[in-house]
C-alpha positions, 0 to 999 in steps of 0.5 A: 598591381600596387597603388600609392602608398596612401591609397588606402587611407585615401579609399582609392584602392577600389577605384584604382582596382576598377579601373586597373582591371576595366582598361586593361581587361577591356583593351585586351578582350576586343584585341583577342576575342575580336580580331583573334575571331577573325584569324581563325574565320576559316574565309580569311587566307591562309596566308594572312593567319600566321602574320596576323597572329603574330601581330596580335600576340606582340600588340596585345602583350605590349599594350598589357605592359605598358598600360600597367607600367602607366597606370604604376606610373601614375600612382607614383609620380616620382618614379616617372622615368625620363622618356617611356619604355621605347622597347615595349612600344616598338614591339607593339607598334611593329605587331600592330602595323603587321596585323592592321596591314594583313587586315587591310590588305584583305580589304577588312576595313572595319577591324584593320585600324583596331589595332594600330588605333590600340598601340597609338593610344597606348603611345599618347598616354606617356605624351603631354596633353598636347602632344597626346591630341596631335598624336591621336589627330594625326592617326586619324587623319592616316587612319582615314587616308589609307583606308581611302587608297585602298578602297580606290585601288580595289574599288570599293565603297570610298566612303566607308573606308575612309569614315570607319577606320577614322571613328574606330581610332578616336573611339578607342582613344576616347575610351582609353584616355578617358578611364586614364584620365580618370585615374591621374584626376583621382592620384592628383585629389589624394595628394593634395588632400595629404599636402592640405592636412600637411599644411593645416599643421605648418599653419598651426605651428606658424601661428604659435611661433608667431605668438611666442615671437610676439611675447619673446621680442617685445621682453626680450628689447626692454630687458637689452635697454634696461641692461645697457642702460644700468650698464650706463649707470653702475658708476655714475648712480649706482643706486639707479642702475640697482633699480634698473636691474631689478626691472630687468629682473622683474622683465624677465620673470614677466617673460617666463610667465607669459612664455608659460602662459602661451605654451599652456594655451596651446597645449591646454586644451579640453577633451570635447575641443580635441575630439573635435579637431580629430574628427576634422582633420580625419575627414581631411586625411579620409578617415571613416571616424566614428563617434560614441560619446555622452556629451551630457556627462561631460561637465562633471569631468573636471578642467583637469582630467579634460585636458589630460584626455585632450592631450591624450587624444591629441596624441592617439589622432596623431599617432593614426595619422603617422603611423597607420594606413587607416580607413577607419577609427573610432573614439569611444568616451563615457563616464561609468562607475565614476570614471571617465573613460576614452577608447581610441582604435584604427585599423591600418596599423603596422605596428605601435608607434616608434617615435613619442614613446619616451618624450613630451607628451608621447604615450609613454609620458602621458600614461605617467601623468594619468597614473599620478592623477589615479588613472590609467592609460594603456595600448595595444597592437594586435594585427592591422589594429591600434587600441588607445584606452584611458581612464580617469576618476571624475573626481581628479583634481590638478595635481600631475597637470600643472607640474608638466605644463609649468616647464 
């Protein structure tokens, strides 16, 4: 058995197990143990044994497929094939027709419909919703009225014949579409919390591009004005065109600092803002995060040294989030022997991180601008586990951060 590849940052591994092993379990343990039971009642004919065998091997290795290749079906919904496994489903549905028309020719009305009612559901999972009722409805309906003929043919009790039969079909389909249904409402949730963390990082990017747009266009139209307009007056008053361009010399400076100034506030941020929003968005993605922090020591951190952390941690959430299957992660920040020290750990780790080692504000560059302020960062994966630790004097000062937010 496997589940989505998120499950176990989503905890579904468990409940997909349940309901893995409760379905199948169930549907196999009534097949053989009950109707296998009375194949071998030493007051059924002879006859009727050998038939009846070979319906419930066929019927009960045909539904043990199928509702396993379902329910893998289910956990990965781009691998849902065109039409169901038409192969599986006929040897099924021809070893239930046999065994449930032994059953009932022995006038057993109360275990005849088991078995068809078994395979029938197993069909209705691979339908529509509609076309799932229609399907059971209509089983019912047979289900009722075969039992109804032979009971008149052989004048038995009518009533028993017909109600019995049709209860054990839409209970067997009760149970079995309920526990699946289960499953897909469980797969559907797990996705869409994944699509809601996606679309939280989109909004983010949306709005500093919004802002930039904002700053950019507004420079960016005055400065092609004042272009064309000194273009206009090179030679009719040069002087004026001069003065133009310094203007546009002017613009264009202004552009760059509040470009800079927008890009810093986006990426300036403070460490106790970041732990925040790591502990958000790991709820969002089912992470168990785990805290240990002393906020009380947090102010003697300079604005600095804050921020470098912040970034640091903004880069150790993100790398939990791309990199591993984590169920769990923990933030360790304290202040000791005048060091402000940050510990990051998850499990689910399959390895260090592949990407961001070498550029931007990757590890790798993050640990060159703590080294320069006096501190340290360092990483480590050892098995499913992924260890981010920083460290940095209380007393750092500006120097290294100014330099890598200015370009």
């Amino acid at each position: 058995m496997r589940d989505a590849p998120n499950d176990q940052g989503a905890g579904l591994t468990g409940f997909h197990r349940y309901t893995w092993w409760s379905l199948i379990g169930t549907t196999e343990f009534f097949l053989v143990f009950l109707v296998g039971e009375w194949i071998l009642d030493p007051d059924v004919a002879a006859w009727a044994r050998i038939p009846g065998a070979v319906g419930l091997t066929a019927t009960a290795a045909a539904s043990a497929v199928l509702l396993s290749r379902r329910l893998t079906m289910a956990s990965a919904p781009d691998t849902w094939p065109d039409r169901p496994p038409v192969a599986w489903l006929t040897v099924g549905s021809a070893g239930a027709a046999l065994l449930g028309g032994v059953a009932l020719a022995v006038r057993n009305y109360e275990l005849w419909s088991y078995a068809p009612a078994t395979m029938v559901t197993v069909a209705a999972t691979f339908l529509s919703p509609r076309r799932r009722r229609e399907l059971i409805a209509g089983a019912v309906a047979v289900a009722a009225v075969l039992g109804g003929i032979v009971a008149l043919a052989s004048g038995d009790g009518l009533v028993h014949a017909t109600v019995f039969p049709a209860v054990m079909v839409a209970s067997v389909a009760w149970i079995t579409l309920g526990m699946l249904w289960g499953w897909d409402v469980a797969g559907r949730l797990n996705r869409a919390r994944g699509l809601a963390a996606e679309l939280a990082v989109k909004d983010e990017r949306l709005r500093f591009a919004a802002d930039l747009h904002d700053i950019q266009g507004h420079h960016l139209q005055v400065i092609a004005l004042k272009g064309e307009l000194a273009a206009r007056l090179v030679e009719a008053d040069p002087a004026r065109a001069a003065a133009e361009m310094k203007d546009v010399q002017r613009l264009a400076t202004d552009a760059l600092t509040d470009t800079r100034a927008v890009v810093q506030g986006y990426r300036r941020t403070s460490l106790d803002a970041e732990i925040a929003n790591a502990a958000r968005v790991l709820a969002a993605a089912d992470i168990d995060a785990r805290l240990q922090l002393e906020p009380a020591d947090a102010d003697r951190l300079p604005t600095a040294g804050r921020h470098l952390l912040g970034l640091v941690m903004r880069e150790a959430t993100t790398n939990v989030l791309r990199h591993s299957q984590a169920r769990r992660a923990e933030v360790d920040y304290r202040l000791t022997n005048g060091f402000a020290r940050l510990r990051v750990s998850n499990d689910g780790a399959a390895g260090p991180p592949r990407s961001g080692m070498d550029a931007g504000t990757g590890l790798r560059t993050l640990a060159e601008r703590l080294e320069a302020a006096g501190g340290e960062l360092t990483w480590e994966h050892k098995e499913d586990s992924f260890v981010v630790a920083a460290s940095l004097p209380v007393e750092t000062g500006t120097d290294g951060d100014s330099e890598g937010e200015a370009g």
